[in-house]
C-alpha positions in Angstrom: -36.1 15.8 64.0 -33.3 14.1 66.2 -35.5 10.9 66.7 -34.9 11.2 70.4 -31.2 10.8 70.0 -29.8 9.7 73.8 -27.4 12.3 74.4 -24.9 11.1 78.0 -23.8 14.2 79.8 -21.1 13.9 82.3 -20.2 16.7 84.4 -19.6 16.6 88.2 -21.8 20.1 88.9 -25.1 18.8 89.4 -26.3 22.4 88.4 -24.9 21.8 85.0 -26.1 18.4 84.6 -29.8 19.7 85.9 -29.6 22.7 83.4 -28.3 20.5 80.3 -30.8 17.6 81.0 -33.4 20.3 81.3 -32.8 21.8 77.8 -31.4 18.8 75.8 -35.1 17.2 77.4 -36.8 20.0 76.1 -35.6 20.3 72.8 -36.7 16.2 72.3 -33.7 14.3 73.2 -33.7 11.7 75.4 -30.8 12.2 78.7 -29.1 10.5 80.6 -26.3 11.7 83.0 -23.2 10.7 84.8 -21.2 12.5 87.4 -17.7 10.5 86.8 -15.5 9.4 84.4 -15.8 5.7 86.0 -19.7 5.9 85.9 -19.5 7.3 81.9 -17.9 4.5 80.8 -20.0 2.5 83.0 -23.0 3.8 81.1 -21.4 3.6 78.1 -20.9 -0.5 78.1 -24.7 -0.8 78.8 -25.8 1.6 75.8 -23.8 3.5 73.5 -25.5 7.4 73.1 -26.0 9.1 69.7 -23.7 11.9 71.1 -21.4 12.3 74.8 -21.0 15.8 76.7 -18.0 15.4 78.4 -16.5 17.9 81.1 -12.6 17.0 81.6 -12.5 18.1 85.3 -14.3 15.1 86.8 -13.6 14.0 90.6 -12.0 10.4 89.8 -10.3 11.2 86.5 -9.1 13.3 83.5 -11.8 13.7 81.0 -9.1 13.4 78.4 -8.5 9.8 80.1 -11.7 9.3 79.7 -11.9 10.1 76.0 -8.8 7.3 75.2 -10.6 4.7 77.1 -13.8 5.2 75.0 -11.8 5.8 71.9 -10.2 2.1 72.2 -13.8 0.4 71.6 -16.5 3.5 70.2 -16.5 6.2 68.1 -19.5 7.8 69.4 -19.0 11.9 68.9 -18.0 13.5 72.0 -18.2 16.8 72.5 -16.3 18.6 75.8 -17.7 21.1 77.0 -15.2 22.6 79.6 -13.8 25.5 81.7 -10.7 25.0 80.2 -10.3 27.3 77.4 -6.4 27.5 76.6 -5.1 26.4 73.2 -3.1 23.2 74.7 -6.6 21.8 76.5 -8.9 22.2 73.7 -5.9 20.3 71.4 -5.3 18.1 73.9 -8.3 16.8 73.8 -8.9 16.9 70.0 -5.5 15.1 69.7 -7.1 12.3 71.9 -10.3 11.3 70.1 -13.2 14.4 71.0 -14.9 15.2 68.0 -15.6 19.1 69.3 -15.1 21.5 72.2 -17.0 24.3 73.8 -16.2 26.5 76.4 -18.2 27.0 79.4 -19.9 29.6 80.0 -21.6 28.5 76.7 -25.1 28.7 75.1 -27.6 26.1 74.9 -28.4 27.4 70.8 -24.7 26.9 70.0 -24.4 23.5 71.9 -27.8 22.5 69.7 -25.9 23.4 66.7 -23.1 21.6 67.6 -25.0 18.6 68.8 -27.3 18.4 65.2 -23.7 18.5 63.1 -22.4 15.4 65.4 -25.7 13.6 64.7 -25.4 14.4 61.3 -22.3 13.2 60.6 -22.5 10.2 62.8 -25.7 9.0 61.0 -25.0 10.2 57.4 -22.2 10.0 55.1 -19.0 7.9 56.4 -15.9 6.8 54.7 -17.6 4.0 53.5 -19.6 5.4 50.9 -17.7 5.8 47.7 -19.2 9.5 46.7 -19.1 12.7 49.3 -21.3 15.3 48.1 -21.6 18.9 50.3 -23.6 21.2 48.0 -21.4 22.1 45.1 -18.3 19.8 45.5 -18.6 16.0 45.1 -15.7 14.4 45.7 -15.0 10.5 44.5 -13.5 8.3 46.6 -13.2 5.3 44.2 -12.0 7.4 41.3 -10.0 10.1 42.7 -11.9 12.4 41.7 -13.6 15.9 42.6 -15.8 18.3 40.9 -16.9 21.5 41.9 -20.0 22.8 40.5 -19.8 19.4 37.5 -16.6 20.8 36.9 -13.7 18.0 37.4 -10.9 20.2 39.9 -7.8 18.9 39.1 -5.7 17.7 42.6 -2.7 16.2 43.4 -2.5 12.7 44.9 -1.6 14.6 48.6 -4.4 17.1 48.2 -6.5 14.5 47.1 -6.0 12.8 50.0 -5.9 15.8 52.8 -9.4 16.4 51.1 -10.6 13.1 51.8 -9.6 13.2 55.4 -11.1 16.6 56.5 -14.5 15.7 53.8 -14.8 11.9 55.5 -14.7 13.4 59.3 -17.0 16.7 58.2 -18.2 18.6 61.7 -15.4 17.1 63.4 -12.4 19.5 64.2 -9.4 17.9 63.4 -6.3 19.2 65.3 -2.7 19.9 63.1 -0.9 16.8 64.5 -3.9 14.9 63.0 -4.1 15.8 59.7 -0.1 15.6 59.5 0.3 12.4 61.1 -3.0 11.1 58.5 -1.6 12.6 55.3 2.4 12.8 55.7 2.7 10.1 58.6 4.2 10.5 62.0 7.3 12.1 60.9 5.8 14.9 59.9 3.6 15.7 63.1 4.8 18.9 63.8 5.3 20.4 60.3 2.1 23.0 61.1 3.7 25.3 57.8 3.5 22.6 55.8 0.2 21.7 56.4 -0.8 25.4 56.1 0.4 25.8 52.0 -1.8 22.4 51.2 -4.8 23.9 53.3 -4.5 27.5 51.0 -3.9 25.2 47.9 -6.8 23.1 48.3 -9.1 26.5 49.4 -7.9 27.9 46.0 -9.3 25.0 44.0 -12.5 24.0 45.9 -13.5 27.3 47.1 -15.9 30.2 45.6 -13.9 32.2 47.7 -10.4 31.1 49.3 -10.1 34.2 51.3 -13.3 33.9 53.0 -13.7 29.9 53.2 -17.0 27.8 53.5 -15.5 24.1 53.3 -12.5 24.2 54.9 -12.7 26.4 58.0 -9.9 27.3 60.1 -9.8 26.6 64.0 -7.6 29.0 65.6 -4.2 27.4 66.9 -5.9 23.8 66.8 -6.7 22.9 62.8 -9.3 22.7 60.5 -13.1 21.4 59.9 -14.7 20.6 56.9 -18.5 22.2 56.6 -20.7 19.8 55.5 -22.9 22.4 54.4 -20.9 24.9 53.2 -24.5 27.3 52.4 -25.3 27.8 56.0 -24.5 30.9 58.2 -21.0 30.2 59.6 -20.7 28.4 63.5 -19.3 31.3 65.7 -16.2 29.7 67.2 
């Protein structure tokens, strides 16, 4: 199903990087592994992964250091998996490029889950491509445009284009200083109540039901991801 997808895991606990090669192996992707941040990016100049799972506490450097270097060249998904379980590091990090974040201890069925959306997204619809379709909604990039169920949703230019930021990134949390900095520019960075009355207006419009959301889901004091496939069983967070 995953095509062998190479997946680089970098963690300085050989115990972690034998267990994870050991499952991701045996669930058909192909491994490789790194024990420092110097010998990721190493690995990454020779081949870019499908997907990189990134602990923050390596030996020679930050993990978050490690994400801005990749970020200048590669958006590959990265996904950190950590001890490191406080608000600030999991934003942090989100703020700096990763894609997603799990928190060790974890389970290898939720990193699978989290691994397929990254591939998913990675290989599948991108900015690019002038119409976004996730089950009922449909949105139009060229046009402005978005329909829920064939019915045209009326939005204004701002929601239009919050939409279009969380829908083009889909799987990917994207932190509050993201989304504000992307939508209202830089000013407005730390306008988090702001952000919140577009979020409810949007869920009101695109949503069967905006008190229990399946787009737009929220990421407890970090932000918001966009479900690509709003019809399956919601990721336990």
């Amino acid at each position: 199903m995953n095509g062998r997808a190479r997946i680089l895991v970098v963690d300085d606990e050989p115990q972690i990087r034998r267990a994870l090669s050991v499952g991701l192996r045996a669930n058909g992707f192909t491994v490789d592994v790194a024990p420092t941040g110097e010998a990721a990016l190493d690995a990454l100049a020779v081949q870019t992964p499908d997907v990189v799972i990134l602990d923050l506490g390596l030996p020679d450097m930050d993990g978050v250091d490690v994400i801005r270097q990749v970020r200048e060249w590669s958006s590959v998904p990265i996904l950190v998996l950590s001890v490191r379980g406080a608000e600030r590091d999991k934003v942090t990090a989100l703020d700096a490029g990763a894609d997603d974040y799990l928190t060790k201890p974890f389970g290898m069925d939720e990193l699978l889950a989290r691994i397929r959306v990254a591939l998913r997204r990675n290989g599948g619809q991108t900015a690019g491509e002038p119409v976004l379709r996730f089950g009922r909604l449909c949105i139009d990039l060229v046009a402005h445009t978005v329909t829920v169920r064939q019915q045209e949703v009326h939005l204004t230019p701002t929601e239009f284009e919050l939409l279009r930021v969380l829908a083009t990134n889909a799987g990917k949390v994207l932190t509050h200083r993201i989304l504000l900095t992307r939508v209202w520019g830089p000013n407005a960075a730390e306008e988090v109540g702001y952000l919140r009355v577009y979020i409810s207006q949007l869920r009101r419009k695109i949503e069967d039901d905006p008190v229990r959301p399946r787009y737009i889901v929220t990421e407890p004091g970090i932000g918001y991801r966009f479900r690509a496939d709003p019809d399956a069983p919601l990721p336990r967070v």
